[in-house]
VOBA-1610 file (N, C-alpha, C; in pm, whole numbers, padded with zeros to 5 digits, always signed):
BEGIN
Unk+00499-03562-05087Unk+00365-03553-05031Unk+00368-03565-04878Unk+00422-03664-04830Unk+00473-03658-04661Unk+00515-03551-04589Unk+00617-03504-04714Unk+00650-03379-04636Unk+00531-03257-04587Unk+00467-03221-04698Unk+00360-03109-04701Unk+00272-03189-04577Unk+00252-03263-04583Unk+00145-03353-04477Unk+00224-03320-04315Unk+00303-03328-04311Unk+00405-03331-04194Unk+00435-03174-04141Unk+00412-03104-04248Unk+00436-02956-04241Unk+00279-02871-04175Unk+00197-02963-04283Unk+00037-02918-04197Unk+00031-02931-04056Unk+00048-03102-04068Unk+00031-03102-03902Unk+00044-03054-03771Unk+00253-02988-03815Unk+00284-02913-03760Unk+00286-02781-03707Unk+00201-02707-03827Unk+00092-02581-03834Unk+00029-02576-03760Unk-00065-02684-03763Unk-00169-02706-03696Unk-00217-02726-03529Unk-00045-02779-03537Unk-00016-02803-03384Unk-00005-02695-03292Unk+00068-02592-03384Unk+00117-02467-03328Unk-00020-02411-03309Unk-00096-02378-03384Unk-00186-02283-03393Unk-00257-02369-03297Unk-00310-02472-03233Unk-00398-02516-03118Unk-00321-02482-02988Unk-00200-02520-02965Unk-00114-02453-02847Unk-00145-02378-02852Unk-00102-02208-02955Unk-00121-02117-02900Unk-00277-02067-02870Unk-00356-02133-02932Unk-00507-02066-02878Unk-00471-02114-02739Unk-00468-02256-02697Unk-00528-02294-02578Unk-00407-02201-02410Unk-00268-02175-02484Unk-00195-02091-02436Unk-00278-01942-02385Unk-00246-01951-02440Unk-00309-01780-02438Unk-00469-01747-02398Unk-00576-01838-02430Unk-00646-01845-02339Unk-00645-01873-02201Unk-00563-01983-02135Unk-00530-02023-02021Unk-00454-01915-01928Unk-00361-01815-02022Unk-00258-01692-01978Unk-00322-01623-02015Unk-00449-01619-02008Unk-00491-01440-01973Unk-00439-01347-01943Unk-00405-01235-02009Unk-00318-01106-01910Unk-00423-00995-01933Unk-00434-00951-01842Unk-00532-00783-01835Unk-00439-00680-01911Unk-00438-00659-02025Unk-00324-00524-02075Unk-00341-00436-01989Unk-00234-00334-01968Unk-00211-00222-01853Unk-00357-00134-01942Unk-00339-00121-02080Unk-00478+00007-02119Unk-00555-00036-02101Unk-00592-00163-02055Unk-00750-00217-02016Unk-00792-00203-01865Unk-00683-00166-01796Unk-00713-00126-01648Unk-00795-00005-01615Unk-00862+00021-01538Unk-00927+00149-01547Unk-00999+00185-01411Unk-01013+00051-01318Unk-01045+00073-01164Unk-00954+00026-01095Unk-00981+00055-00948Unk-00917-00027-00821Unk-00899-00218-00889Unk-01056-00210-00843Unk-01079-00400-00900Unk-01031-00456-00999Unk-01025-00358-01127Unk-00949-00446-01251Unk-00817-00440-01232Unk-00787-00364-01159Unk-00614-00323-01124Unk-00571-00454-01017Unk-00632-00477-00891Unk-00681-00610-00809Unk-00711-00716-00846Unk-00735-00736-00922Unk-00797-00841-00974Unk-00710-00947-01123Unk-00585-00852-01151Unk-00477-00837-01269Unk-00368-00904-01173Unk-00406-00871-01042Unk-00276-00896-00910Unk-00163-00826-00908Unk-00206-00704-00941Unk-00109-00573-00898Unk-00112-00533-00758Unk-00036-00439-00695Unk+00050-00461-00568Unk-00068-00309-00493Unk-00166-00393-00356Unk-00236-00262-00325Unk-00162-00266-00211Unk-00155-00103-00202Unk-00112-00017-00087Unk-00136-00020+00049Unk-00058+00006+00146Unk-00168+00014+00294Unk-00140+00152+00280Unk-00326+00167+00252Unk-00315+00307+00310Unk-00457+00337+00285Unk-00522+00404+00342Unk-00665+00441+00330Unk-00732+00554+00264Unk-00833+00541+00176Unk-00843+00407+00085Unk-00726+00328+00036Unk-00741+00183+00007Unk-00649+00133-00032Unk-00617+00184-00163Unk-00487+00164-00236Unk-00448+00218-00414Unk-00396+00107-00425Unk-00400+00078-00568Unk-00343-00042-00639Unk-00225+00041-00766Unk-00129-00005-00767Unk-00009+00051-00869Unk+00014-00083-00961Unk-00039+00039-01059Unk+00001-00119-01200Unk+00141-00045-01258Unk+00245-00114-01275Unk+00422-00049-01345Unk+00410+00046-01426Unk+00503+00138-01417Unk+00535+00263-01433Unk+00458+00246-01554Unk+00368+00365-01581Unk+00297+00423-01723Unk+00137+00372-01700Unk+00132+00274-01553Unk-00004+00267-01548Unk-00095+00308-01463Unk-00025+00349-01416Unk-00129+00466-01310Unk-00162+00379-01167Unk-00230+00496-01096Unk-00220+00393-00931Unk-00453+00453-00959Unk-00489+00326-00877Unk-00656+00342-00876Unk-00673+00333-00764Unk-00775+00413-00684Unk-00781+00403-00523Unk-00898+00351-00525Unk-00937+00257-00413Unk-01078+00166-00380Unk-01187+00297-00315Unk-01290+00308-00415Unk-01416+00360-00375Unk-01458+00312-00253Unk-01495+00381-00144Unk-01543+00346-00035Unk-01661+00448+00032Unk-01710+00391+00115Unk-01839+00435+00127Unk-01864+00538+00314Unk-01764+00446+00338Unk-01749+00481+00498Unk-01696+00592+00547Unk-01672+00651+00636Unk-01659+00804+00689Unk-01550+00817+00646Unk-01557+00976+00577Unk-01390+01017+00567Unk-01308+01012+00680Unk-01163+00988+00668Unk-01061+01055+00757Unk-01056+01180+00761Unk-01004+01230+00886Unk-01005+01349+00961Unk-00883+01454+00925Unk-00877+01535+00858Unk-00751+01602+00872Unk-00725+01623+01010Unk-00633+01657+01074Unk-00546+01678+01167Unk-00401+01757+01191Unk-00385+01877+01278Unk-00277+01903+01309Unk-00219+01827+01431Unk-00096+01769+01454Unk-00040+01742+01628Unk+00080+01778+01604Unk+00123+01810+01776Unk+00220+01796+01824Unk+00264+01713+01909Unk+00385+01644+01895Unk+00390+01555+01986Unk+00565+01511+01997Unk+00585+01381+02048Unk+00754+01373+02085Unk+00678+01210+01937Unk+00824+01254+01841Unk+00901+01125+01719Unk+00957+01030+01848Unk+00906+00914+01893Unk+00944+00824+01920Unk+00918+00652+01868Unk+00953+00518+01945Unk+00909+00409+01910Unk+00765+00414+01963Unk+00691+00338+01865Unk+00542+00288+01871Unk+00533+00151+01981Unk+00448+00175+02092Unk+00462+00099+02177Unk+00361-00023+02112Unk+00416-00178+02186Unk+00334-00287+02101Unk+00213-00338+02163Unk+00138-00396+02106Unk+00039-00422+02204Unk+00079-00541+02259Unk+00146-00633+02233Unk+00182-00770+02306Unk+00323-00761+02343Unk+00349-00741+02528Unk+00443-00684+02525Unk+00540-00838+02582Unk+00426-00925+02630Unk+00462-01077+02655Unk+00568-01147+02557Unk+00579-01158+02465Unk+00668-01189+02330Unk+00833-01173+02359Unk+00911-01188+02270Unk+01097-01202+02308Unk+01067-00986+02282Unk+01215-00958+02324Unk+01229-00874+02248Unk+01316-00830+02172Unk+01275-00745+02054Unk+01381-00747+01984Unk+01405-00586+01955Unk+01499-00572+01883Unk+01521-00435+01857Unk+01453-00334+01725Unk+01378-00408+01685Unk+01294-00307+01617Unk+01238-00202+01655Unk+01203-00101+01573Unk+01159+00052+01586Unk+01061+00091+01506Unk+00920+00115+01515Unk+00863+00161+01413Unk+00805+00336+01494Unk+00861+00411+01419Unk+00876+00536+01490Unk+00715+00604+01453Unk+00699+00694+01569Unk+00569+00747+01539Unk+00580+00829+01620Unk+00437+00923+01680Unk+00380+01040+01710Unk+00339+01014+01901Unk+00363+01043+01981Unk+00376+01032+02124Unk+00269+01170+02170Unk+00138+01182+02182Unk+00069+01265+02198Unk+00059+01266+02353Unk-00061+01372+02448Unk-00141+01330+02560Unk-00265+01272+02487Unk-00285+01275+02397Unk-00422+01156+02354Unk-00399+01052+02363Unk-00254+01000+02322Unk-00212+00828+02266Unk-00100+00822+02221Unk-00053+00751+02108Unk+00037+00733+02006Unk-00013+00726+01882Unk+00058+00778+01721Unk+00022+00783+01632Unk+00094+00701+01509Unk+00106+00634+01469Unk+00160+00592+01358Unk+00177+00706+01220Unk+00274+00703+01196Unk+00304+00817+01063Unk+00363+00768+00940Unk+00243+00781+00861Unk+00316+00750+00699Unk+00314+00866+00642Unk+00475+00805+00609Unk+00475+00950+00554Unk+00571+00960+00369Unk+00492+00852+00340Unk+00541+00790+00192Unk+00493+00867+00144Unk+00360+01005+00137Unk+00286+01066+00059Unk+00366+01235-00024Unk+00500+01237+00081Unk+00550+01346+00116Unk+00711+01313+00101Unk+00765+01420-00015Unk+00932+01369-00053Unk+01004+01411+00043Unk+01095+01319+00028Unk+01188+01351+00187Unk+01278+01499+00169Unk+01234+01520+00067Unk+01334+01654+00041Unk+01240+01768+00128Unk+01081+01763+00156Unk+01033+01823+00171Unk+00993+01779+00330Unk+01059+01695+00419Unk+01056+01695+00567Unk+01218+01707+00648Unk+01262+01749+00762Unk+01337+01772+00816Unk+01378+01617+00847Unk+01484+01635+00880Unk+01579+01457+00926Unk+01545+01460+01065Unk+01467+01345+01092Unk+01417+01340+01225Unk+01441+01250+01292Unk+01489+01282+01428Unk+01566+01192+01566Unk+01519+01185+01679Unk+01496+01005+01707Unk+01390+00969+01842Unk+01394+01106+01957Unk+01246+01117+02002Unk+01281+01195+02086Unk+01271+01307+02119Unk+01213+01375+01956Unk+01281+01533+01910Unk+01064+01590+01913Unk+01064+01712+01927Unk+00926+01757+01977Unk+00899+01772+01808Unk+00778+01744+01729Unk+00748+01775+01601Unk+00572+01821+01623Unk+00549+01899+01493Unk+00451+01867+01438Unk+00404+01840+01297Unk+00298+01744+01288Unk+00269+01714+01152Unk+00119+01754+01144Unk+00102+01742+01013Unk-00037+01766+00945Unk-00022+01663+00838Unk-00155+01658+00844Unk-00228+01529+00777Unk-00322+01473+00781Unk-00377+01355+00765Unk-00521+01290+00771Unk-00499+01220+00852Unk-00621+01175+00966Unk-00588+01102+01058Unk-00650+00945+01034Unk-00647+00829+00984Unk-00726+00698+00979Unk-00727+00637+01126Unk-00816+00570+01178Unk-00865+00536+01295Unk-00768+00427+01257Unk-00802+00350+01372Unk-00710+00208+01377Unk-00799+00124+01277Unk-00955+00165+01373Unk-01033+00052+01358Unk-01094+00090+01200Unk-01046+00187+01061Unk-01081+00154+01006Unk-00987+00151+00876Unk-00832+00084+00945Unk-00727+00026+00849Unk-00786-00107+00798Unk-00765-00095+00661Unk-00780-00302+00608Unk-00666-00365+00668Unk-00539-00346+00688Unk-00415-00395+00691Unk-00426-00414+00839Unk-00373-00511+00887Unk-00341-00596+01034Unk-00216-00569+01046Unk-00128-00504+00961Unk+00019-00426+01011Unk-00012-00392+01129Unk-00097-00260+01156Unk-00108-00209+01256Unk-00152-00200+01393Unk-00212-00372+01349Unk-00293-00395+01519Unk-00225-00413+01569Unk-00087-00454+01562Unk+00060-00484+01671Unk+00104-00383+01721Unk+00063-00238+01708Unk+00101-00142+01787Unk+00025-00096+01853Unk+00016-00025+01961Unk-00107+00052+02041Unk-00115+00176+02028Unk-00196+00179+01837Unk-00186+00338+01807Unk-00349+00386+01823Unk-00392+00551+01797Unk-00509+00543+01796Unk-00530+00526+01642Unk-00464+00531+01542Unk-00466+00555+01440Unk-00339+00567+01357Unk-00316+00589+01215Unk-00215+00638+01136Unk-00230+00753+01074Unk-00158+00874+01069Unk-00188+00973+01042Unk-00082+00992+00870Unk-00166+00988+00766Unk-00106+00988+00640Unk-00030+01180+00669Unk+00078+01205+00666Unk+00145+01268+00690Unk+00176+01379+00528Unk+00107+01541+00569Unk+00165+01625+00421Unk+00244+01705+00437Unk+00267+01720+00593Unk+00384+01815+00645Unk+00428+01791+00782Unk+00561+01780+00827Unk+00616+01800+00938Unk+00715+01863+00954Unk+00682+01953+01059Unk+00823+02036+01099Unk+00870+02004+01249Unk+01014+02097+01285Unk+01041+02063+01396Unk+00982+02183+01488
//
């Protein structure tokens, strides 16, 4: 009789852990994702890039944040692939490089994650290019990456040649 008694309990035990488990570990299943926010909000990994995208692991798709504010600009330039000058030039220095677009307007920041490298030329400080793409203002990146450079903008990049 102890035994069966001892065996309940132990049932019983299990089955209250795991409710209170698994309530407490909430997980959003990947098929229950279906926006930016539920994708955000799961604490999947968002993008810098405008609009922001959120990527839930392979098979779940990437959701871009609805926004309301002016589109970005497509854009053609030409300009010299060099380093992005910083805005705080007071600081040590070091040898970092974040390469970008050298116009007579300014400087441009270039992402160019959108576009396989099979499909841009191998490019060296210095060298005259042009790209096409969308242009995002500075002032309307979410990400503070970019206030450390003195760009007018980042130009999401769909083609560059030399």
């Amino acid at each position: 009789m102890s035994k069966i008694l001892l065996i309940i309990f132990f049932s019983i035990l299990v089955v209250v852990y795991a409710y209170f488990y698994t309530k407490n570990n909430s997980v959003v299943p990947i098929k229950d994702i279906s926006t930016f926010e539920e994708c955000a909000a799961a604490g999947y990994p968002i993008m810098e890039s405008y609009p922001e995208r959120c990527s839930v692991p392979p098979g779940g798709g990437t959701f871009t944040r609805a926004t309301t504010d002016e589109m970005p600009t497509p854009i053609t330039l030409t300009g010299t692939y060099t380093c992005l000058p910083k805005v705080d030039t007071g600081g040590p220095v070091t040898l970092e490089c974040a390469f970008g677009l050298k116009t007579d307007e300014g400087y441009y920041s270039l992402d160019m994650s959108s576009i396989l490298t099979d499909n841009y030329p191998t490019l060296y400080g210095n060298e005259t290019i042009t790209v096409e793409g969308v242009l995002v203002p500075k002032a309307m990146l979410s990400s503070d990456r970019w206030k450390t450079y003195d760009v007018v903008g980042v130009i999401s990049v769909d083609k560059v040649t030399k």
